[in-house]
C-alpha positions in Angstrom: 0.0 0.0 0.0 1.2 3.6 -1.2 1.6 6.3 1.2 -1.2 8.2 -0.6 -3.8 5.3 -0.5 -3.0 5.2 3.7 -3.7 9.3 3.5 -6.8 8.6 1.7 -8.2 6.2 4.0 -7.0 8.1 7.2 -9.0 10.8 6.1 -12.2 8.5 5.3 -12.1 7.6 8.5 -11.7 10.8 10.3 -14.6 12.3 8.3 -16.4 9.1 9.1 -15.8 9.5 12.9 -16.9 13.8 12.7 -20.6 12.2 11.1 -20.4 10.3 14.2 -20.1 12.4 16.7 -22.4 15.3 15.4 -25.1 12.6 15.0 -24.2 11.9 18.6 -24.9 15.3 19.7 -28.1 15.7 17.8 -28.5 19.7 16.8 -31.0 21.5 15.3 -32.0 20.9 11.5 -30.3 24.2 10.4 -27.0 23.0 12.1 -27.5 19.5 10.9 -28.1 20.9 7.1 -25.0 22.9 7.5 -23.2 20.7 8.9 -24.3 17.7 6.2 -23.7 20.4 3.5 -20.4 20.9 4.8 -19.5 17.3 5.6 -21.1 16.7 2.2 -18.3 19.6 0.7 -15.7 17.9 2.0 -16.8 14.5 1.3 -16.6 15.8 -2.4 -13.3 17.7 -1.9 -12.2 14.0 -0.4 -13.4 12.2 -3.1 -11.7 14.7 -5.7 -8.4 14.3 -3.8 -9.0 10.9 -3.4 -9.8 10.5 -7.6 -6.4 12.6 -8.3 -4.4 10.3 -5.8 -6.2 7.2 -7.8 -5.3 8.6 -11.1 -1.3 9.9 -9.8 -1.2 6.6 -7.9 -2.3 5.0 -11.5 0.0 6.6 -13.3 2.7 6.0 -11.0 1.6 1.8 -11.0 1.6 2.4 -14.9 5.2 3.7 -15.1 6.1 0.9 -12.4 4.5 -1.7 -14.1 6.7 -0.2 -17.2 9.3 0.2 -16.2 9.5 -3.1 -14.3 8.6 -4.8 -17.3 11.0 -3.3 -19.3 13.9 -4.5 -16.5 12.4 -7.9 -16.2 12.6 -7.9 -20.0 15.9 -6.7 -19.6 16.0 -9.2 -16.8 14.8 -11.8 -19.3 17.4 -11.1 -22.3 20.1 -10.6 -19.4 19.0 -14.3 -18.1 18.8 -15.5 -21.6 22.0 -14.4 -22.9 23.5 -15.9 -19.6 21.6 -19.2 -20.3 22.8 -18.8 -24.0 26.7 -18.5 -22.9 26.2 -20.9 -20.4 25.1 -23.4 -22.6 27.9 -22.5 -25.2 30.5 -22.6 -22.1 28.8 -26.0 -20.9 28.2 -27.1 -24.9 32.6 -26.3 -25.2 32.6 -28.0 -21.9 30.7 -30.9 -23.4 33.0 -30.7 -26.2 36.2 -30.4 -24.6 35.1 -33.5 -22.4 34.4 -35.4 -25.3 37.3 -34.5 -26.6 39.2 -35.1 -23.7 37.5 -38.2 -23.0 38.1 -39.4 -27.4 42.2 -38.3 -26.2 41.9 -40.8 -22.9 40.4 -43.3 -24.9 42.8 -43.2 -27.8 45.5 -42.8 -25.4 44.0 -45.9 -23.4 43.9 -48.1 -26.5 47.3 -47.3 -27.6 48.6 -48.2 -24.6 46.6 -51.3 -24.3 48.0 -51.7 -27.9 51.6 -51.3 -26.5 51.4 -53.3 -23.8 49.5 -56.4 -25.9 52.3 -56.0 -28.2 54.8 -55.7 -25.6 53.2 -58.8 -24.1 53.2 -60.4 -27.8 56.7 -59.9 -28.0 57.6 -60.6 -24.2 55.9 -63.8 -25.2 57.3 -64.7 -28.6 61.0 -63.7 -27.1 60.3 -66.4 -23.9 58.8 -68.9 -26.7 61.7 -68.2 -29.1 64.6 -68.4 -25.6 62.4 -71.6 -24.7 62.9 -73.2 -28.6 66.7 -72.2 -28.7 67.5 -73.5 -25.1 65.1 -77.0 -25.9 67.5 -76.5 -29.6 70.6 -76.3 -27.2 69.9 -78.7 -25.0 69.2 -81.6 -27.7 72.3 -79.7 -29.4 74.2 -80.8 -26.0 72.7 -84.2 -26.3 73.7 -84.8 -29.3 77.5 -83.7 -28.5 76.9 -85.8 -25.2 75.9 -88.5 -27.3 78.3 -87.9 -29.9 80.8 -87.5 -27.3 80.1 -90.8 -25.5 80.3 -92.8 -28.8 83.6 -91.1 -29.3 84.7 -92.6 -25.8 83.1 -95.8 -26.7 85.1 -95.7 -29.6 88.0 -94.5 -28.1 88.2 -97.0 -26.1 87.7 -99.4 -28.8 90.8 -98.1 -30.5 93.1 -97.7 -27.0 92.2 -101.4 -26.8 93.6 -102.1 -30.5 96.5 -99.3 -29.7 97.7 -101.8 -26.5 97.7 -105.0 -28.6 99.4 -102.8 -31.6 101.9 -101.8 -29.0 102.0 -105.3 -27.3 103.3 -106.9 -30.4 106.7 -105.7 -31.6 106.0 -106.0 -35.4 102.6 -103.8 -34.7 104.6 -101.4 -32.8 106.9 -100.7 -35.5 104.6 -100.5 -37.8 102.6 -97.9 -36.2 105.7 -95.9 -35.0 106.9 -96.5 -39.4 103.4 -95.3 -39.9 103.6 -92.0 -38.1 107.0 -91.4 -39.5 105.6 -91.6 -43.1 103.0 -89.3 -42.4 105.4 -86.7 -41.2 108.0 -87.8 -44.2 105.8 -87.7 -46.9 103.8 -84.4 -45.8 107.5 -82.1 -46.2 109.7 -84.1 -48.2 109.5 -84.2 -52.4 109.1 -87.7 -53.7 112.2 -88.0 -54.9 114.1 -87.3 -51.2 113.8 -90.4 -49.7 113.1 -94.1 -49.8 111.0 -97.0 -47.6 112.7 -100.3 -46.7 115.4 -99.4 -48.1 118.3 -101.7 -48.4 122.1 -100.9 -47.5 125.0 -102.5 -48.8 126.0 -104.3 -45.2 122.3 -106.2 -46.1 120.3 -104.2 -43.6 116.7 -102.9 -44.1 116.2 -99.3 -42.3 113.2 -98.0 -42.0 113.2 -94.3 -44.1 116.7 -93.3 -46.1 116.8 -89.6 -46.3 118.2 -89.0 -49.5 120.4 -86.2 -48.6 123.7 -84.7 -50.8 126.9 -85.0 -49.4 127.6 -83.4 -47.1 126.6 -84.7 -44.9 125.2 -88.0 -47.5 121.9 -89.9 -47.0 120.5 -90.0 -43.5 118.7 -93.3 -42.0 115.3 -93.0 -40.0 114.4 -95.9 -37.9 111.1 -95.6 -36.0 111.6 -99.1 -33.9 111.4 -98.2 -29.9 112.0 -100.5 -27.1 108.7 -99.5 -25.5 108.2 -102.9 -23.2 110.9 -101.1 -20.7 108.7 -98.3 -21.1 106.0 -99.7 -20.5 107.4 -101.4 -17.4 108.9 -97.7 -16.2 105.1 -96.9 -16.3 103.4 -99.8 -14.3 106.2 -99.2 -11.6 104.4 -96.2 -10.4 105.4 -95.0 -7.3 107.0 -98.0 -5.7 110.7 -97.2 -5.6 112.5 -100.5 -5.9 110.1 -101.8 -8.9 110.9 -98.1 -10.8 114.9 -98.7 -10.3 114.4 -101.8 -11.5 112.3 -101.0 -14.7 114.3 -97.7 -14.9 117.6 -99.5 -15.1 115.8 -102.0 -17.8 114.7 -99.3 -19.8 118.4 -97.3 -20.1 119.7 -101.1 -21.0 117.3 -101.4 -23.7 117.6 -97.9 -25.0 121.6 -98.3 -25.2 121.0 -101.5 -27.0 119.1 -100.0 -29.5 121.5 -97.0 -30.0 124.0 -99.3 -30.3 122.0 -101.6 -32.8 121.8 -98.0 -35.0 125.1 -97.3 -34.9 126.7 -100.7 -36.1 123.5 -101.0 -38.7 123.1 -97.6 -40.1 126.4 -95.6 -39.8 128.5 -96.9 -43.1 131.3 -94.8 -44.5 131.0 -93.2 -47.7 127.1 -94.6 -48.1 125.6 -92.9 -45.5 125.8 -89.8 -42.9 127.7 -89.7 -40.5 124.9 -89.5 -37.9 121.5 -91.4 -37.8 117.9 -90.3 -36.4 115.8 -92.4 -33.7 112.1 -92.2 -34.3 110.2 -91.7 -30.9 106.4 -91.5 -31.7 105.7 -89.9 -28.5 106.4 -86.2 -27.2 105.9 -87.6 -23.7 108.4 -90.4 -23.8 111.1 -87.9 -25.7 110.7 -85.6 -23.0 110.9 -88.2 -20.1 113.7 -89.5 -21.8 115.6 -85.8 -21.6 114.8 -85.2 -18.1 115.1 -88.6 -16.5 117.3 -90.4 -19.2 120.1 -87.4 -19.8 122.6 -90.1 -20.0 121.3 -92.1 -22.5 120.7 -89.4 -24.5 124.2 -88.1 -24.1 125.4 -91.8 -25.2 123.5 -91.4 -28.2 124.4 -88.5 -29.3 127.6 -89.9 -28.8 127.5 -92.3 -30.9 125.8 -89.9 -33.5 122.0 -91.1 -32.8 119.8 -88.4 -32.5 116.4 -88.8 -31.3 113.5 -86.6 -32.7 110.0 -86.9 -31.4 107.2 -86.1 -34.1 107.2 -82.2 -33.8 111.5 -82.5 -33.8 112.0 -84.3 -36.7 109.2 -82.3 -38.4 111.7 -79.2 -37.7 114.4 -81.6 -39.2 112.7 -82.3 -42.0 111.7 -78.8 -42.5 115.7 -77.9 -42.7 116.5 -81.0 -44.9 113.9 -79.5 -47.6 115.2 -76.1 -47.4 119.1 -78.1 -47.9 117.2 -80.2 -51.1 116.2 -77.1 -52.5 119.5 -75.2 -52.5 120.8 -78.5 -53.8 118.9 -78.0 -56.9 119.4 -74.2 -57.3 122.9 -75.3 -57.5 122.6 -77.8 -59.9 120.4 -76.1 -62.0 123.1 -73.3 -61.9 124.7 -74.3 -65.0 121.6 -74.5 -67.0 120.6 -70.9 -65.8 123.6 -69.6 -67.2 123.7 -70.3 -70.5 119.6 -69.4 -70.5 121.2 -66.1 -69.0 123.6 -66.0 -72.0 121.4 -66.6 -74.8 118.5 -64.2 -73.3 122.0 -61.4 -73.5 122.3 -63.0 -76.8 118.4 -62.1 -78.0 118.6 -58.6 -76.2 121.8 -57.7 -78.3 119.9 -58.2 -81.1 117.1 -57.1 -80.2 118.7 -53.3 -79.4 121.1 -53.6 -82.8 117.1 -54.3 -84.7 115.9 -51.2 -82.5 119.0 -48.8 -83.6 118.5 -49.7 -87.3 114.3 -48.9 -86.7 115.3 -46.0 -85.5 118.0 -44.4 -88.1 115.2 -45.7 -90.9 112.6 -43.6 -88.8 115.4 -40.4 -88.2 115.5 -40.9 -92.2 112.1 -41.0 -92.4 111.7 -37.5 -90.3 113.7 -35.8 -92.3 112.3 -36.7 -95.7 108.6 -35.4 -94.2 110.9 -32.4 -93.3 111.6 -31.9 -96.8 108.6 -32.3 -97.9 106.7 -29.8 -95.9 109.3 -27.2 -96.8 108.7 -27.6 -100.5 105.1 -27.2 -99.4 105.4 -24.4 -98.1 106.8 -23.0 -100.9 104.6 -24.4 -103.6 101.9 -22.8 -101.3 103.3 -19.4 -100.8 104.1 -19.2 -104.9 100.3 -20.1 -105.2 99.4 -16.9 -102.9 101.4 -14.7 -105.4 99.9 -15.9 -108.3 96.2 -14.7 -106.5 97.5 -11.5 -105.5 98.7 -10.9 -109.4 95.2 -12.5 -110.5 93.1 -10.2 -108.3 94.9 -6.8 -108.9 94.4 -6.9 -112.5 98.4 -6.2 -112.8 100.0 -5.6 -116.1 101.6 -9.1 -117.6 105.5 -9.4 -116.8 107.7 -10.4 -119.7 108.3 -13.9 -120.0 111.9 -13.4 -119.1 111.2 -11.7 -116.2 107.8 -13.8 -114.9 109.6 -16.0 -111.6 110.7 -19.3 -112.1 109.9 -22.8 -110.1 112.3 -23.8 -108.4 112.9 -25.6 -105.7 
């Protein structure tokens, strides 16, 4: 309620409340009708003021309810531009979820694609390590197995190497064996001979065919190995290994001895003789508990040569072969050399006559391009004379050819 609506009905009431009290009071009809007139003037004048209050206060509700509606339409366009960014902010917002969400998701399946193939290859790596270790392992079977058929056969062949070595024919023909492996792998055919047989009526094993010096060199490849073998079996027990030891140095002396007589023959053979040993273990017991022996023998001019000595032996006999035939191919080279001077003397005196026909030849094309020169530079003058139209010379004084 409006301040001019309580005026309105404040005064109401007041007039209201004076009827009252002068119908109270009762007065006479003259005062009554003056009074009524009165009351009735300002009961008019009230309703006047109250009619312009109604129409100010109408006015006033008018530009109210104007201007209240224009700010709740401004209100309104206010709300709905808020509610038109808010749904663009929560429409990008929506977006940008979506988007983030599509970039977690993508994200998410690329690294579940990683890890599956990570996994894929984690497994195929452990499948692949599993089939190359099973691969190994039958790979290490089969050497196991391999390996225990090469024992087997190993043994086999130990067993036919002790009855080779038992039987003293056997044994030199496995020791002959070995030495014409080594013989045959750095000699030339033509160096050396098998079972050969001297003129005393022995048989050696090998004759090195050497020149003089020092002359043909005898290889035998028989070893007492029965002392040896006894040396061996003695093992630690002291008295049994003096007594094989003692054997052994008898039989090897024997043997040295047996060379010596057999193999060493003036003017046929070397002076010294080689003992075969087919064993680098026995030639190096035989230097550090047989130095004796070996003294003896080399002595008596028997060497003995394991396999990798008398391949160094052999190696320095080839080199000695070789120079042997340089030498005595010498001659021959010689008189090659001569008759290759022979073809180069002729050769240069053919070269010096080429070249005097060719210094002849240089100076005749000499000749030549002088008089072409000439006939050319006569031909010039004759155009020059042509071309300038020139008087004719006599005949005795036109120039002459010569040349």
């Amino acid at each position: 309620m409006t301040t001019e609506s309580m005026l309105l009905a404040g005064a109401v009431v007041l007039l209201l409340f004076v009827v009252a009290v002068l119908a109270l009071r009762r007065p006479s009809s003259s005062d009554a009708g003056e009074a009524f007139a009165l009351l009735a003037g300002k009961l008019e004048s009230l309703a006047a003021t109250q009619e312009r209050l109604a129409d100010g206060t109408l006015d006033r509700l008018e530009r109210q309810d104007r201007a209240l509606a224009d700010r709740l339409d401004r209100s309104a366009r206010r709300l709905d531009e808020a509610l038109a960014a808010q749904d663009r902010r929560m429409a990008a917002e929506r977006l940008a979820a979506a988007e983030r969400l599509a970039a977690q998701e993508k994200a998410l399946v690329e690294a579940l694609a990683r890890q599956n193939e990570k996994l894929s290859r984690s497994l195929a790596e452990s499948s692949q390590r599993q089939q190359d270790t099973a691969g190994q392992i039958h790979e290490r079977l089969a050497v196991i197995d391999a390996a225990r058929q090469n024992m087997e056969a190993l043994g086999g062949q130990v067993g036919n190497l002790a009855a080779i070595l038992g039987n003293k024919q056997s044994r030199g023909a496995f020791g002959e064996m070995q030495l014409r492996q080594l013989i045959e792998d750095r000699l030339p055919p033509e160096g050396f001979a098998w079972q050969h047989v001297l003129s005393n009526g022995t048989r050696c094993d090998c004759l090195i065919r050497l020149p003089y010096p020092p002359g043909p060199v005898v290889v035998d490849s028989k070893f007492p190995l029965e002392a040896w073998q006894g040396l061996r079996e003695a093992g630690e027990d002291v008295a049994a290994r003096k007594v094989a030891a003692a054997q052994f140095g008898g039989d090897m002396r024997k043997h040295v001895d047996d060379i010596a007589k057999k193999y060493l023959i003036a003017g046929e053979t070397a002076e010294a003789a080689i003992m075969f040993v087919p064993s680098e273990a026995i030639f190096a017991e035989l230097h550090t508990g047989f130095g004796a022996v070996v003294d003896e023998a080399q002595r008596r001019r028997v060497y003995i040569a394991s396999p990798t000595t008398l391949w160094a032996m052999l190696s320095a006999m080839r080199s000695l072969m070789q120079d042997v035939r340089m030498r005595a191919q010498a001659g021959r080279i010689q008189e090659e050399v001569g008759r290759l001077v022979e073809d180069v003397t002729r050769l240069n005196q053919r070269v010096g006559g080429l070249k005097r026909h060719f210094d002849q030849a240089q100076d005749d094309i000499r000749q030549i391009d002088i008089s072409t020169d000439k006939i050319v530079r006569r031909g010039s003058r004759i155009e020059q004379v042509e071309l300038e139209d020139q008087p004719a010379l006599p005949a005795s004084s036109a120039p002459g050819l010569t040349g």
